[in-house]
C-alpha positions in Angstrom: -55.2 29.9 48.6 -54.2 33.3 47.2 -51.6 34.6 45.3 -49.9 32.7 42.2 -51.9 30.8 39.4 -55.6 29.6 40.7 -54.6 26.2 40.0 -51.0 26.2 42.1 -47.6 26.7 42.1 -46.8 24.4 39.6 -42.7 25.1 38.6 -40.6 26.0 40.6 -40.3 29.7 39.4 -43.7 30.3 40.1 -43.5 29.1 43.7 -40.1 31.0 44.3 -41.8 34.4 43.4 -45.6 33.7 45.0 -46.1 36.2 47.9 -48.0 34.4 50.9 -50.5 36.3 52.7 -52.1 34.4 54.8 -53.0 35.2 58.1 -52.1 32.7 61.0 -55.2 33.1 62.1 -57.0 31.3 59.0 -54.0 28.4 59.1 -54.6 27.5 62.6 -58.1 27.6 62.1 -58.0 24.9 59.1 -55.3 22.8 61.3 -57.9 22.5 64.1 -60.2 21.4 61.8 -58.2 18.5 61.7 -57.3 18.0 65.6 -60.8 18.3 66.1 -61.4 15.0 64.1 -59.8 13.3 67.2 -61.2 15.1 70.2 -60.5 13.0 72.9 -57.1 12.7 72.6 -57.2 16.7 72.2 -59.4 17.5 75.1 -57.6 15.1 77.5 -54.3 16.8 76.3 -55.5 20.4 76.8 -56.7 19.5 80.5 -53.2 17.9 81.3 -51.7 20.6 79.9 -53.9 23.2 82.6 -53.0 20.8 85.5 -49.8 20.8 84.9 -49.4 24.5 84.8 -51.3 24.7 87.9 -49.3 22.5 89.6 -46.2 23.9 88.9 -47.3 27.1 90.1 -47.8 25.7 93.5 -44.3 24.8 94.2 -43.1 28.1 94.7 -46.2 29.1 97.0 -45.6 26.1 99.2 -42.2 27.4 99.5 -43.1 30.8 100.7 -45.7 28.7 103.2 -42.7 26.7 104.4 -40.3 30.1 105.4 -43.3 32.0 106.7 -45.2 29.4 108.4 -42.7 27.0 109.7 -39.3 28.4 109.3 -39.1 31.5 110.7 -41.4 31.0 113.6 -39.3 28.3 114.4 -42.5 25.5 114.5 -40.8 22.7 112.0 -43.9 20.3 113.8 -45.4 21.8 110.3 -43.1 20.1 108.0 -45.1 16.8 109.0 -48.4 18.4 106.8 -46.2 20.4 104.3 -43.6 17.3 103.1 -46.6 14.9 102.1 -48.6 18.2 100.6 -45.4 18.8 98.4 -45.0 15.6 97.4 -48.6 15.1 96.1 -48.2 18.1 94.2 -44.7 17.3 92.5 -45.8 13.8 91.5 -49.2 15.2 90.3 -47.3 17.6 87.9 -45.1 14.4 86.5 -48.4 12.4 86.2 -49.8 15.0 84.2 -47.0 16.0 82.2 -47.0 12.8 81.3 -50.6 12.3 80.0 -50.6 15.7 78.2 -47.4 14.6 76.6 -48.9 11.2 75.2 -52.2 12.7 74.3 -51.0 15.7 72.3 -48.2 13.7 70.3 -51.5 11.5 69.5 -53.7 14.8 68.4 -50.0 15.6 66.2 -50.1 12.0 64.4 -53.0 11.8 63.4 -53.5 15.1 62.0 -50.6 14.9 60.0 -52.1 11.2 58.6 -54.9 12.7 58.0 -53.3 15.8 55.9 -51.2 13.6 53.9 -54.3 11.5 52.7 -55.7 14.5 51.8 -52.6 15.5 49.7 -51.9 11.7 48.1 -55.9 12.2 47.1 -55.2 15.4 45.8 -52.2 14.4 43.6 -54.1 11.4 42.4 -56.6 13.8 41.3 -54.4 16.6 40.0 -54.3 18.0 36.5 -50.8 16.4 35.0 -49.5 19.8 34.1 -48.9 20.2 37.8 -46.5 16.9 37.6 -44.5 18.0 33.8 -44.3 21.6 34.6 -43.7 21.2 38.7 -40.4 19.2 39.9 -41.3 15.6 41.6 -38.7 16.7 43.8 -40.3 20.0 44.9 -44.0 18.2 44.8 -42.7 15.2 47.4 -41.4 17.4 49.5 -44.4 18.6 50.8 -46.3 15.2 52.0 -42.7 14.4 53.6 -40.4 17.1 54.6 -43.4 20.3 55.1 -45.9 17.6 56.5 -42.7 15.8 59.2 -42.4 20.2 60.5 -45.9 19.9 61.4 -45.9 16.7 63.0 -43.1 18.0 65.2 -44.5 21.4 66.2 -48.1 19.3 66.7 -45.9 16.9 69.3 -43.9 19.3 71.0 -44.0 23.0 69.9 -47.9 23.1 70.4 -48.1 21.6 73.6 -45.1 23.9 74.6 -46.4 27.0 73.7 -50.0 26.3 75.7 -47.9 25.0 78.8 -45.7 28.6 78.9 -48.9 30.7 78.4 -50.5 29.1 81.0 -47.6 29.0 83.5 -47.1 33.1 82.8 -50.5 34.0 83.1 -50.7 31.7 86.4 -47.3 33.2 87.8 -48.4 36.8 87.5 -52.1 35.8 89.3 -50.3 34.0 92.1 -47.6 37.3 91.9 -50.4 39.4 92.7 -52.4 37.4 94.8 -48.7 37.8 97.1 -47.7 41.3 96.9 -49.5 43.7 94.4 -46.6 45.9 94.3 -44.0 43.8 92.9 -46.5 41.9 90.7 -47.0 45.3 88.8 -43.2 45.9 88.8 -42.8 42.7 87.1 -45.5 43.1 84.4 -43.9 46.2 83.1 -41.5 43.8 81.2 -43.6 41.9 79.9 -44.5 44.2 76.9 -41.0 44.8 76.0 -40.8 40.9 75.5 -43.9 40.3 73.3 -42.8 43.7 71.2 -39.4 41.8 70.7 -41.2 38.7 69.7 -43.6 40.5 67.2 -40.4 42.1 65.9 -38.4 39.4 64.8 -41.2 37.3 64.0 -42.1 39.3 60.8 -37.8 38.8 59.6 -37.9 34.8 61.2 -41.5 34.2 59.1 -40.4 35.3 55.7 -36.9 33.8 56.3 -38.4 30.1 57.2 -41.0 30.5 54.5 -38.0 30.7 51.6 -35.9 28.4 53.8 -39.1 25.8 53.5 -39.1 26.8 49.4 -34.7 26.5 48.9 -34.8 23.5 50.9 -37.8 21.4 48.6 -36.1 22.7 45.3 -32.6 20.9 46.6 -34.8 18.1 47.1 -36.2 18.6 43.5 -32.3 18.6 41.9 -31.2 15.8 44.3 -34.4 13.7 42.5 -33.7 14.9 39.6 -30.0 14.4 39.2 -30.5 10.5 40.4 -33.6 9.7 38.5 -31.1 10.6 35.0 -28.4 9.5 36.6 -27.6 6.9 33.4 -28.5 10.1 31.0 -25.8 12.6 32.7 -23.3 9.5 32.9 -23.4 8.1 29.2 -23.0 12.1 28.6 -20.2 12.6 30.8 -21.7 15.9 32.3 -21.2 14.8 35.9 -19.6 18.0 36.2 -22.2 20.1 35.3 -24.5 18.3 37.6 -22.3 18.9 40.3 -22.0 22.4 39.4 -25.8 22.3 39.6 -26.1 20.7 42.4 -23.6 22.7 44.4 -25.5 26.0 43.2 -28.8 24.9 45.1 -26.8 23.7 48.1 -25.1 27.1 48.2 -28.9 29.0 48.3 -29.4 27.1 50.6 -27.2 27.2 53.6 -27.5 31.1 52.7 -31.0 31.4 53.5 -30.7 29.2 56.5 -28.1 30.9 57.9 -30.1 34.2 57.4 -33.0 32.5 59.5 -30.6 31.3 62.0 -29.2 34.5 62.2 -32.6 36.0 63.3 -33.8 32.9 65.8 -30.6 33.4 67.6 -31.1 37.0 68.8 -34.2 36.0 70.6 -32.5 34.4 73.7 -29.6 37.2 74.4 -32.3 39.6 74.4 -34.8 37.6 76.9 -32.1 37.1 79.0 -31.2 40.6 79.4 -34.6 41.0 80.2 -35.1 38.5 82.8 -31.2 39.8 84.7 -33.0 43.6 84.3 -36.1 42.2 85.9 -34.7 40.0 88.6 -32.4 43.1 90.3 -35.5 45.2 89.8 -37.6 42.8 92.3 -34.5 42.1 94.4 -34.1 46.2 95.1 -37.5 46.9 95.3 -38.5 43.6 97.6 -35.2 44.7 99.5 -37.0 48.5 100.3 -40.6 46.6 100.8 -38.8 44.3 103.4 -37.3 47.3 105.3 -40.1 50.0 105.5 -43.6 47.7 104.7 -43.0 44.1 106.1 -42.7 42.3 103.2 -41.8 38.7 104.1 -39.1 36.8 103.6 -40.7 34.0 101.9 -43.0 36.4 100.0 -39.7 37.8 98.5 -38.2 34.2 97.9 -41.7 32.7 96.2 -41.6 36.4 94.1 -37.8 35.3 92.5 -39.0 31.8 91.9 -42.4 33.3 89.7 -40.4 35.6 88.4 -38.1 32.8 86.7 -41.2 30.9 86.3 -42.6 33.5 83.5 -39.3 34.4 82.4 -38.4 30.4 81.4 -41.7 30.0 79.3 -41.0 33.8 77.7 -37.5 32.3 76.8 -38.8 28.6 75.7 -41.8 30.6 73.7 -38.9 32.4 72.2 -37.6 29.0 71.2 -40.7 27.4 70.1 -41.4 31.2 67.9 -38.6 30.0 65.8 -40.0 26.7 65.6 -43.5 27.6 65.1 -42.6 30.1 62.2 -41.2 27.6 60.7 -44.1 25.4 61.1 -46.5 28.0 60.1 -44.7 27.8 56.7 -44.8 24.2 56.0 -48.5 24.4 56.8 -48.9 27.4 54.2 -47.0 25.0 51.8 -49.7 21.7 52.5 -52.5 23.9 52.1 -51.5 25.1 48.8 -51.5 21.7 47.4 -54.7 20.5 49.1 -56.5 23.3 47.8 -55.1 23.4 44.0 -57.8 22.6 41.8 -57.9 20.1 38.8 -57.7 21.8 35.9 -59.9 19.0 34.0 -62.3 17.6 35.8 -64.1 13.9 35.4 -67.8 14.0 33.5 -70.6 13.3 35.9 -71.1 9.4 36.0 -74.5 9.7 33.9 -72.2 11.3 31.0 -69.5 9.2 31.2 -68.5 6.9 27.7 -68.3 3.2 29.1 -65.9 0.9 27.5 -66.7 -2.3 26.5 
């Protein structure tokens, strides 16, 4: 890990001022290390999550079949093959949403079991100037509180953020697959929404990444403060703990306020986005409809992918803030698995055996 001493962060100044440069790139890369300990449970997950991105595409489709096909003609004899067809497909979707579900909160428990043994081996190990100059506090916190943000982006914000890429790169293939013309319309957007994501996430990164630090030293004066709870009463300076205490409480509802303050612009702004986009494929499919014969049901099945991409956009918004924030706990686990023992043990054939 760079940045700071080569052996760690080991008080609490010393993380506070560390700069982290670390690319995403290299954290995801030493996380799947990990996941791929337990491919089965990862593969299956992956594949459900596919299928049910596939699947959900199909609905609108079907619908655009059902106006074009059967309504409109006037035939509803075709209802008899598209009703069961529907069906399949909607319960297929559950069924798979289901397994990818199981599978990947499997692939997110075990990795995180498997990163805290790595830490509780590593602090076994550790030199003991990590533990007097570090807080315990600030030191637990990272096998509980950084390790319990990973779990839950593992469970949920990973499997999330696979599902909405897949269902936007889907929507805009079956989008052009129906009507080129509006298809190109609608991709226009889409760079203004991943330039507003790249945007914020350099603000929503650093401000998670101190949030993750304020929030562990709290945890470091909480542990603290109770551990000499006997010491600060027999020297009646309850007061000056408090004071301490309500300091650190202070930093910290500022900096998470700060990172609130960013994560909450994402959705105003997608929104706007997705209202801009959704006249601009009304009044265009509107002009198509009267001088080129675009259907009805091609217009209908167009509004439905359009919402389609623009839901995932907004829930990757969502799962941005969440996987920032995630991306900073995993910073923080790394750092202790990888600080090195300043003392190491003498090879077993020069070890002094007691009697």
């Amino acid at each position: 890990m760079s940045g700071g001493s080569s052996w760690g962060a080991f008080s609490t100044r010393e993380e506070e001022t560390r700069k982290r440069t670390i690319p995403d790139r290299v954290l995801m890369e030493r996380l799947y290390g990990y996941a791929e300990r337990h491919k089965r449970s990862l593969f299956l997950g992956m594949v459900s999550i596919i299928l049910t991105a596939l699947t959900g595409l199909a609905s609108p489709y079907l619908h655009e079949l059902a106006i074009d096909k059967i309504i409109v003609p006037g035939d509803l004899s075709g209802f008899t093959w598209w009703i069961p067809v529907f069906v399949i497909v909607v319960l297929a979707s559950h069924l798979f949403q289901y397994v990818q579900t199981y599978q990947m909160r499997l692939v997110g428990e075990n990795v995180v079991s498997d990163m805290r043994d790595d830490m509780m081996e590593q602090l076994q190990t550790i030199s003991l100037r990590y533990f007097s100059e570090g807080e315990i506090g600030r030191i637990i916190s990272r096998p509980i509180t950084d390790a319990n943000t990973v779990r839950i982006f593992l469970r949920i914000g990973l499997t999330s953020v696979l599902m909405d890429a897949s269902s936007i790169i889907g929507s805009f293939v079956m989008m052009y697959i129906l009507d080129y013309r509006l298809a190109t319309l609608a991709l226009l957007l889409l760079p203004v929404c991943v330039l507003v994501i790249w945007y914020l996430g350099r603000y929503s990164r650093a401000a998670y990444r101190k949030a993750a630090i304020v929030a562990a030293g709290l945890t470091a004066r909480m542990q603290e403060d109770l551990a000499g709870i006997k010491v600060i009463q027999s020297l009646v300076t309850e007061k000056q703990a408090k004071a301490r205490f309500e300091e650190q409480q202070d930093g910290t509802v500022k900096v998470n306020n700060r990172a609130i303050l960013i994560s909450s612009s994402y959705m105003p702004l997608v929104m706007f986005l997705r209202l801009l986009g959704t006249v601009a494929i009304l009044w265009y499919g509107t002009e198509l409809f009267k001088v080129a014969g675009l259907t009805i049901g091609v217009l209908v099945a167009f509004t439905e992918y359009q919402y389609n991409y623009f839901m995932p956009i907004m829930d990757l918004m969502a799962m941005f803030d969440q996987y920032q924030s995630a991306m900073a706990a995993i910073e923080r686990l790394f750092d202790l698995i990888d600080t090195r023992a300043e003392v190491l043990e003498a090879p077993v054939e020069k070890r002094i055996e007691l009697p």
